[in-house]
N, C-alpha and C positions, 0 to 999 in steps of 0.2 A: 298271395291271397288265394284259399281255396275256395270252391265252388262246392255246395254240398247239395244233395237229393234233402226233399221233404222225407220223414219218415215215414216209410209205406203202411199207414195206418189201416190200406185198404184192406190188408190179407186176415184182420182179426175182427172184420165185423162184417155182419150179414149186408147189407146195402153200401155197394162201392162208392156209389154217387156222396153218399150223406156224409162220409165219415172223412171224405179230402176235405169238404167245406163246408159245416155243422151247419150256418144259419142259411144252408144251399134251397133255395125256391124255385130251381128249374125244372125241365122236364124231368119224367123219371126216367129209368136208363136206356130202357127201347126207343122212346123219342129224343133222348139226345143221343144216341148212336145214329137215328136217322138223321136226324137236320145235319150233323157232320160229317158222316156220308155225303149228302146229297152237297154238303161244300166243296165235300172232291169230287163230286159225280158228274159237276161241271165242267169243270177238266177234261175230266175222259171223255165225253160226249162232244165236248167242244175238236177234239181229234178225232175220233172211228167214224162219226157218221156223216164225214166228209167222204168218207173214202170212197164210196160208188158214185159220187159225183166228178170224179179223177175224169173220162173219157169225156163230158159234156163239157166240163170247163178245159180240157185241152181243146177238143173241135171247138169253142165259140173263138177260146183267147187264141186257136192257133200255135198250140207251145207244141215246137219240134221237136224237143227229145221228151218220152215218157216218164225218165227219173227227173228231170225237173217237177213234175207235177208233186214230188215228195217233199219241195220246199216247202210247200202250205201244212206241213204237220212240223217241219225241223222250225223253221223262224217263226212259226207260233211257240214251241221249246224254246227260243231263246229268248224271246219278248217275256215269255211266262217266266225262264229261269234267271234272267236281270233282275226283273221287278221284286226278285224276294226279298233283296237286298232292303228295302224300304217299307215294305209292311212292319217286318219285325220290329224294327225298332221305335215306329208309331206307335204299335199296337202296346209296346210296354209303355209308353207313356200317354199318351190316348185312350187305352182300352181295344177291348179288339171288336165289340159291336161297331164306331163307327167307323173306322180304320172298311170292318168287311160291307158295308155297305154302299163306301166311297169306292171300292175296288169293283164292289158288284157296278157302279153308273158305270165308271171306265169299261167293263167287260160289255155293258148292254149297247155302249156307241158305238165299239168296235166290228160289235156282229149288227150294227145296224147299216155300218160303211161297207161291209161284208156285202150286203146282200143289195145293195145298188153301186156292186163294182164294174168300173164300164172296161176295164184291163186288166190282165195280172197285175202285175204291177202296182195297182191298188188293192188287188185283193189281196196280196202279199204283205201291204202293208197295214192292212185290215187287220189282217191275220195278227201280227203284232201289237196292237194294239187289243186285241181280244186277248192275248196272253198274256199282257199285263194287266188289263183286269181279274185273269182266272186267277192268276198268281195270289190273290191276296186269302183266297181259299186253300190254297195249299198249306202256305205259311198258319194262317188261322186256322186251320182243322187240328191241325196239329200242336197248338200253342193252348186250344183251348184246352185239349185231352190233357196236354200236361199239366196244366192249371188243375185240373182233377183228379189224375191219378200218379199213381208213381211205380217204378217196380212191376212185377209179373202181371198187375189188373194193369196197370199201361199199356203193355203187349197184348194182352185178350182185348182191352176195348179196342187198340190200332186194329190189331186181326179181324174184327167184327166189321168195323168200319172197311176197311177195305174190301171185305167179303162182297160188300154193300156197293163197292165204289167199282167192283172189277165186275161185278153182273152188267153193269152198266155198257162194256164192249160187247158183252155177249149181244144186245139188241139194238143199241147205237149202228151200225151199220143197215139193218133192218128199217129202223127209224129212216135213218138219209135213203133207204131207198123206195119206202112209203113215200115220201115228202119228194120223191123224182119224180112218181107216177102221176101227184097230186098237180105236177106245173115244169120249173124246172129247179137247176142247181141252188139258184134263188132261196127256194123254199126248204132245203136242208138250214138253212140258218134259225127259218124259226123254229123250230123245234129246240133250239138251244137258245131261243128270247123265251121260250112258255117256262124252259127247266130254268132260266136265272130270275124270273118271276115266280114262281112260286119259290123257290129258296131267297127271296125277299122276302114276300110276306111270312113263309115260316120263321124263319127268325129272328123277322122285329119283336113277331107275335108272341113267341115261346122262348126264346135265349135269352138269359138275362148278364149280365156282364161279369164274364168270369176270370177277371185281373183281379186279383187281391189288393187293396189298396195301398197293402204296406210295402209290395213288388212294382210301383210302378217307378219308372225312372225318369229320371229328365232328360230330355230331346237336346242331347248336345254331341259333338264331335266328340271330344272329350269321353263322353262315358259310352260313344256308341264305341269307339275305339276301344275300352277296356273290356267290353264286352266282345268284342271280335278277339281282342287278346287271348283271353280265358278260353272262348270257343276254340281257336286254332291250337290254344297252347296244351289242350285237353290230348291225349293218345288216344282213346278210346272217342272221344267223340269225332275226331279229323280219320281214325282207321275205319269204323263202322259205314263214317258217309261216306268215306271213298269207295269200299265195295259195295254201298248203293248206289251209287254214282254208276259205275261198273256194269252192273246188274243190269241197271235202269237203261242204259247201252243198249243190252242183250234185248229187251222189250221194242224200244224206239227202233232199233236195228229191221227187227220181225214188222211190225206195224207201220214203219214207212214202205215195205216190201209189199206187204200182203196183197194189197189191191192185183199189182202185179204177178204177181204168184198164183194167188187163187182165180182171180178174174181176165185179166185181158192177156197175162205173157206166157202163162204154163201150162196150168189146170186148166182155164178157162171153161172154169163153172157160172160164168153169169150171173144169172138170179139167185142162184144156188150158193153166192161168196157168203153173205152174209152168215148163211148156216155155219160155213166149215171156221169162218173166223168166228161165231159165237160159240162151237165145241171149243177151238183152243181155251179158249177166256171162260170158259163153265171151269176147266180142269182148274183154272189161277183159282176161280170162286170156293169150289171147293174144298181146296187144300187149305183157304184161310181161315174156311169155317173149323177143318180138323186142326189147324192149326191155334185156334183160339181156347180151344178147350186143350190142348193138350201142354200149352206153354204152361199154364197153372203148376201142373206136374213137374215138368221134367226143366223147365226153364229155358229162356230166351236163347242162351250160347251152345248148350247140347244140343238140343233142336235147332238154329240158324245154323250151326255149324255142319252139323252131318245132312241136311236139307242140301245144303251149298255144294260139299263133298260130293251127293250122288249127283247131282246136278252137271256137275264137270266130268263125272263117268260116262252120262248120258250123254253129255255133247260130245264128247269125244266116239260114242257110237257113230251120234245123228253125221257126223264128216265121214265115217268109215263107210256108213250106209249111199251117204252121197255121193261120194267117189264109185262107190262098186255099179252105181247104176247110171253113172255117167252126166249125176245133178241131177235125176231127173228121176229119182222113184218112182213106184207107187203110191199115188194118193192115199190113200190108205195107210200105207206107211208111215208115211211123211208125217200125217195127220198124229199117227200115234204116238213115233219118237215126239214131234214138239206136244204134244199134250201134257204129256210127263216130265219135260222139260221146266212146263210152265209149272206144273203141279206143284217141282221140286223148288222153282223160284222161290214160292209162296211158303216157304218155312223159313225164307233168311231173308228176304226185304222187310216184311211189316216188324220182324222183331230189332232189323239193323236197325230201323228207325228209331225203334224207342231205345236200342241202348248208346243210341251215338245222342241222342238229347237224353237220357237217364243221369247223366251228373251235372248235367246246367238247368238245375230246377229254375234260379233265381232269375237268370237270364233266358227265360225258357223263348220269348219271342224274336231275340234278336239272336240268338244262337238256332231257333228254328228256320227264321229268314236264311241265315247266311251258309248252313246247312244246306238250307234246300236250295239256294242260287249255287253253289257247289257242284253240288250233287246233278241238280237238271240239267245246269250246262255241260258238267262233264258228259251225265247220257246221253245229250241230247247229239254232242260231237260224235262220240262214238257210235249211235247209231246211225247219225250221216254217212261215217263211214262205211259201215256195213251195207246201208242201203243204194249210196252210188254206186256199191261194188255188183250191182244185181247184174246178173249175165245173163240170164232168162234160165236160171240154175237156184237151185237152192242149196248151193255150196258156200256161196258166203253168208249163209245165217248160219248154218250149221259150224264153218270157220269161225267166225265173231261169237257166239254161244260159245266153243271150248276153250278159244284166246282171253275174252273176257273173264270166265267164268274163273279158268286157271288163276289169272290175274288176282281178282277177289279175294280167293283162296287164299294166295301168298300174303296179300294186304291183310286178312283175317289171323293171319299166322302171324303176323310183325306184331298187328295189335295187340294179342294175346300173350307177347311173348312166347310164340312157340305150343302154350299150353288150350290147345283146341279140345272141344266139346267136353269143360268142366264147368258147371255152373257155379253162381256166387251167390250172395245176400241177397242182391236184388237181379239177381239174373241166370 
């Protein structure tokens, strides 16, 4: 049995939206880019703007080593990357409004046991439980896109969205550390009950259900199996998520560090973290903006692929520069190689994405789920490991970026057969 893409109708008519699904009554394309943004924006917000509450919940809970505190970002990733396994496959047969609404309650109780946790311990398992709520936006952000697009507008709208979703680090840290001033660690939580409240009422109010009726399938072992079939049985969809997988590593790695890096073990800029972690995540933002307009052109695999390429040039500086000054640059520095780093990210995740789901149109929710429970788990591992490995150095990000990154690379080269940065039909 093959699996075949919808025909990319979108590239021959002026309105993308209208022309995937003619008798289409939803928002038009700026407000459904935001409301599916803001489904991943929960995500991201539910991780960075923890981050400067790391020293207050170690003094209350007493936790004696400081990379322990990095657990409350990795087993929120693994709650978040479990649970995708089950949205998808609902969502195809369910629809994916109530599917994200039921995942939004789960997400709302999780950060309500969050924020009257009397131990780590339960906040740890809070934390889990928040990420399998957040999970059903990931999966559904993505499930709904491809319900609407196919082909090169795939990639411009993923790129758009994500523009959308990675501004969100730049000021999530900002946010948790308003919300410190205002009381204590406590109230970093609300700020992510007002963001999963209003992307409720946004999309009861404006998204209307975007499963075609004749894609939806039945809730059984049996076909959820053939559809994990087809997804793993795929090269191009099992090679792409694995160098996201990978990638996503290289991020989790940096972001479970950061607190300590910029705030309490290195730099120790203080107040001032939030800034230097909102530069990194500006450079992710705006590479995805130049990256949306320019995938149109040139295509998803020319562009993901030489993105990736300089990207492993780069890390393999960022270790030369780390060694030469013994882990411990100049800020400034430092600041610079990862900015570019991130920049260079941002030309081969949002587009891996859509070409590891661009030939499971049919199956696009349960090949999105089991993609992304893939993919997060593998990141989320790898950048556990990068992150325990913190020596109060910036050598094993710099390590984890070039070992990753290389890795990828080769994965990119298996998938493609060897033949990198030529584009296709639909890519």
């Amino acid at each position: 049995m093959t699996v075949t893409s919808p025909p990319d109708l979108a590239r021959s008519a002026p309105n993308p939206i209208a022309v995937a699904q003619p008798a289409w009554n939803g928002p038009r394309f700026g407000e459904f880019v935001g409301i599916v943004a803001l489904m991943m924006a929960v995500t991201a917000i539910s991780i960075d703007n923890l981050l400067p509450a790391f020293p207050e919940i170690r003094a209350e809970f007493a936790v004696a080593d400081p990379n322990h505190l990095q657990w409350l970002i990795y087993i929120y990733m693994i709650g978040f990357g479990a649970a995708q396994i089950i949205y998808g496959p609902l969502s195809d047969t369910y629809g994916r409004r109530p599917v994200l609404l039921a995942s939004l309650a789960v997400y709302v109780a999780g950060t309500l046991l969050a924020m009257v946790a009397p131990s780590f311990g339960w906040l740890l398992a809070a934390r889990i439980i928040q990420g399998i709520g957040a999970a059903g936006g990931r999966v559904l952000s993505t499930a709904i896109v491809r319900d609407r697009f196919a082909g090169r507008e795939m990639a411009s709208v993923m790129s758009l969205i994500m523009m959308v979703f990675l501004i969100v680090p730049m000021i999530a840290p900002a946010v948790g550390g308003a919300m410190l001033h205002l009381g204590s660690w406590h109230y970093v939580f609300v700020s992510m009950l007002v963001l999963a409240g209003l992307l409720v009422v946004w999309f009861s109010a404006r998204m209307p259900e975007t499963l075609h009726p004749q894609d939806r399938r039945t809730f059984s072992l049996p076909s959820i199996g053939q559809a994990v079939s087809l997804t793993f049985r795929n090269r191009v969809a099992v090679g792409y998520a694995t160098a996201l997988g990978l990638l996503t590593g290289c991020i989790m790695g940096y972001v479970g560090s950061a607190q300590q890096v910029f705030d309490t073990g290195l730099y120790r800029l203080g107040a001032l973290f939030p800034v230097a972690f909102g530069l990194v995540a500006g450079a992710m933002g705006a590479a995805t903006l130049v990256n949306a307009r320019l995938v149109r052109r040139i295509g998803m695999r020319p562009l993901s692929h030489a993105g990736l390429t300089a990207f492993v040039v780069v890390a393999v500086a960022q270790v030369m520069v780390a060694l030469a000054y013994g882990g411990r640059p100049p800020l400034g520095l430092f600041l610079g190689i990862l900015a570019v780093n991130q920049f260079l990210l941002s030309f081969a995740m949002p587009n891996f994405n859509a070409l590891a789901l661009q030939p499971l149109g049919e199956i696009a929710g349960t090949a999105s789920s089991f993609l992304g429970f893939y993919t997060t788990i593998l990141g989320a591992l790898c950048g556990f490991i990068i992150g325990q490995a913190f020596d109060g150095t910036v050598l094993p990000i710099g390590l984890g970026y070039a070992g990753l990154g290389g890795l990828a690379l080769l994965v990119v080269a298996w998938t493609e057969r060897g033949r990198l940065y030529r584009g296709g039909v639909s890519g």
